[in-house]
Phi, psi and omega in degrees: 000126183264157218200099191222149135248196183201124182276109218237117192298150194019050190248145175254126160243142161335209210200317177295306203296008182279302187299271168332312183277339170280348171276346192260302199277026187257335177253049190246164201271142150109002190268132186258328150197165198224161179212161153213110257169089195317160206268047167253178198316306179311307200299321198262008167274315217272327165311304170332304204283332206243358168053043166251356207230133219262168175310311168309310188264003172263027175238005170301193152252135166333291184320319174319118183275119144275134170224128187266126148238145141261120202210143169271009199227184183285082183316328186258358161252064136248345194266337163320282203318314211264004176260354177259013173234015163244343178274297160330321184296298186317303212297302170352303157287350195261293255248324182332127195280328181217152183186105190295132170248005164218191176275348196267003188227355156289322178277354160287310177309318174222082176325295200286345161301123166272351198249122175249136159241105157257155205213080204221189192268135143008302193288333177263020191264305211283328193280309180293320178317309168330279201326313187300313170318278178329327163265013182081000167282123154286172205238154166252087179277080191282348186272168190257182156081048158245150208254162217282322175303328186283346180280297204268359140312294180317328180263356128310292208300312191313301193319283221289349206249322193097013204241088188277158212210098203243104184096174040278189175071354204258123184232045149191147177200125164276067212260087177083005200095358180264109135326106152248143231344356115284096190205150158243168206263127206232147183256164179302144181173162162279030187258136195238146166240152195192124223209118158248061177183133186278304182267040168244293171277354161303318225263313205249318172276045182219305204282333164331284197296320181294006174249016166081034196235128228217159189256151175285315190209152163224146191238127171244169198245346183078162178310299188258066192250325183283342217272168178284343179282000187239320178075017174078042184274328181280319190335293196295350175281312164310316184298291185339280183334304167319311213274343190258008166250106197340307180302325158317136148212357162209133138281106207270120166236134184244138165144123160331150191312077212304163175302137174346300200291328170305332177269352174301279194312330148319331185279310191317305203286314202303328216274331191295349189245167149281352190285150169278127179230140179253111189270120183258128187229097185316132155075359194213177173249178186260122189249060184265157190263322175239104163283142156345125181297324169251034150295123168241130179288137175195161185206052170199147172323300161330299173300319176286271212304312167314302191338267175344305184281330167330274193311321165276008172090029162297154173249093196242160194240229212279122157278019198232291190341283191342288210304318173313295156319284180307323157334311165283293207302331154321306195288333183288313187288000170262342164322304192303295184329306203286343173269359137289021180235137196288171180295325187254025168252115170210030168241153162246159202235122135246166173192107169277120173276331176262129187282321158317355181256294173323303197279329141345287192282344161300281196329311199287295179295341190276306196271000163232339166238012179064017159307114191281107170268141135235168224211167172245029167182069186287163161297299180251151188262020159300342206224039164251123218290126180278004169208104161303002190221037172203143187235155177200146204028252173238110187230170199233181134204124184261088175286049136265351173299151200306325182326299205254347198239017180284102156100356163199137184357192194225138192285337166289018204245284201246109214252014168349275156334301193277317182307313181290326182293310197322305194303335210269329164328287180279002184278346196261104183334319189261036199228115201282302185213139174262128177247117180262147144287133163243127177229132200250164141111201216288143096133035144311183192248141163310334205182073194270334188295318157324262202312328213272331182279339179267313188308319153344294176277338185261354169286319164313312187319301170260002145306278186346309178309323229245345173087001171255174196217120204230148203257171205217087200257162181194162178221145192245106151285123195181163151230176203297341176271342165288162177355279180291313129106133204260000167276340164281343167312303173303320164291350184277312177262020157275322173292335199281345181102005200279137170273089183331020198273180203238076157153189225282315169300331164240033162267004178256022141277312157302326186286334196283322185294319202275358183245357196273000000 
């Protein structure tokens, strides 16, 4: 087996069009496997590991495009190949008849658009963000790496403007019934959401709709909309918006645990409405000494989304009771499990595509099973993974992290990355259960239960050779109306051996049951 790469200095393709091309040269003959990939530190552990990564590609650069093969065949017409499907993709793109290079001849183009989503590398985001502004737009700001003066200029200028300015960082927002990007098809209903956390609001306006509860709006704000150097100015503007809006009638607010102050001035805006509103505060509790009268406190996703459909005349009865009951029934059914498992599988393993979820199932093992987890996006930084792309004991991993997304899709994209973590996962003697997220729905992966159920069966496949059995649990965020559509998503990985619930909380009970 031969092993080459080919360096191709400062040169940039999009992070899909990287993707689309490593998959198509994985089928050019004789290849066994391929990567194309920016030269930075993460890209090149995770080439190492995957035995693609060569003298050549460990002298790139960030900047730098790798392209790897391993072949039984002829290597330098698989790296011909792979320069000849970067060059289609560019000429493709080229061949497109009209693709607006500014904002200002996109807005020409579609006079009446109000919404902007940029997605650009971090350093050019904030210029463009201006720009949108200036046009009277609002903004979806999915890209990161934007700096914190440049965030709370801009979320001033928005406040002060009539204007939201959602991220950095913000990668779902639900507007009017429109999804934007990372979003699932959530039906019209009287819950308003205001999300400093993305697969946080995907995650809590997903469990609405299975209780049949459907939303006005969900607006997100990015993480570090909470943090004290921002003071919560979009939050408090999404509050604002809900409460003067008729159609509201409960406010679901979500995000991980804001800086004191922020969370003071959050209480402040909440005391302005009479509406009930249900407050998630991932991992922590409200630390107002008087809380608001139509404030509800809950501190797991779970706990907010039942809330919430409660409160909108869902028909749901004692929610502590509920959760409670299924938890034993979790727990018994892991009694069963746990006698497949050999005497020396006692770890756990996740790989998150969502961090709100990845931070979800920390809370739930550290406060129901006293679990030391580590993470490369821990709850404590006492419990931070000194290599994200080598696990030890019972670890977590959010591969949606900064880390992992320079130079390639986002794993709710691409599922690439993770098919390699599983296999890499279960090879390891001492790891009872892997845990997954799966997030369905508009700007997902197509068919993520595909990739993710053959790549499952062939790590079972070679446990098994191996005389063990690695048990594999997941929760599907998602409804029955998206794209992929989540009872076949479920039935797919259920075929696949995945042990299915439904949702992110109490499948990280069962992983917590089954190392307990």
């Amino acid at each position: 087996m031969t092993v080459k790469s080919l360096i191709k200095a400062s040169e940039y393709h999009d992070s899909v069009s990287l993707m689309l091309v490593a998959k198509e040269l994985v089928k050019f003959p004789g290849v066994k496997d391929a990567s194309v990939m920016m030269g930075t530190d993460a890209n090149k552990s995770l080439l190492e590991q995957s035995g693609l990564l060569t003298p050549e590609g460990k002298a790139a650069t960030p900047n730098d495009l790798i392209i790897a093969v391993s072949t039984d065949a002829d290597v330098d017409a698989a790296l011909a190949h792979a320069e000849s499907l970067l060059n289609k993709k560019a000429e493709a793109e080229e061949g497109i008849e009209f693709r607006p290079k500014t904002v200002r001849s996109a807005r020409r183009a579609h006079p009446n658009a109000n919404v902007a989503i940029i997605s650009i590398a971090g350093r050019y985001a904030a210029e463009e963000a201006w720009e949108c502004l200036f046009q009277g737009m609002h903004v979806l700001l999915f890209s990161d790496n934007v700096s914190k003066e440049d965030e709370l200029a801009l979320k001033k200028y928005g406040r002060d403007h009539g204007l939201l300015v959602m991220g950095p960082g913000a990668g779902t927002a639900i507007l009017n019934g429109v999804a934007l990007a990372f979003a699932n098809v959530i039906p019209a209903g009287p819950v308003g959401i205001v999300s400093a956390a993305g697969t946080g609001l995907q995650e809590t306006s997903t469990l609405l709709a299975k209780n049949g509860v459907g939303i006005t709006q969900g607006i997100g704000t990015g993480g570090g909309d909470v943090k004290k150097e921002i003071g919560g100015i979009m939050y408090i503007e999404g509050l604002k918006a809900l409460q003067a809006d008729p159609a509201t009638k409960v406010i679901l607010m979500v995000s991980k645990l804001p800086d004191l102050e922020v969370e003071q001035t959050l209480l402040e805006q909440v005391k302005a409405s009479q509406k009930p509103t249900v407050i998630c505060l991932l991992g922590g509790k409200a630390r107002s000494a008087q809380l608001p009268e139509n404030a509800i406190v809950v501190s797991t996703l779970e706990e907010a989304g039942l809330t919430a459909a409660k409160l909108a005349g869902a028909k749901i009865g004692d929610i502590k009771a509920a959760i409670a009951a299924e938890a034993e029934e979790t727990r018994k059914q892991a009694i069963e499990l746990k006698k497949l498992l050999k005497p020396g599988q006692k770890h756990l393993r996740g790989l998150f595509s969502g961090g709100t979820l990845c931070y979800e199932s920390q809370v739930i093992w550290r406060d129901n099973f006293e679990m030391e987890v580590y993470s490369n996006a821990p709850l404590d930084k006492h419990f931070k993974m000194k290599d994200s792309t080598r696990s030890e004991g019972d670890c977590v991993i959010d591969l949606g992290e900064e880390e992992f997304t320079v130079g390639r899709p986002h794993p709710m994209i691409d599922n690439d990355l993770r098919v390699r973590r599983i296999l890499q996962e279960a090879a390891d003697p001492s790891v009872a259960v892997i845990m997954l997220d799966v997030v369905i729905g508009y700007g997902a992966h197509p068919d993520p239960a595909a990739e993710l159920g053959d790549a499952i069966l062939k790590a079972r496949a070679a446990a098994k050779k191996d005389g063990r059995e690695v048990l594999f649990v997941a929760s599907v965020t998602g409804t029955e109306e998206d794209p992929q559509c989540l009872s076949r998503t479920t039935d797919m990985l259920q075929a696949a051996g995945v042990h299915v619930l439904k949702d992110n909380a109490m499948a990280s009970r069962l992983a917590g049951y089954l190392i307990s």
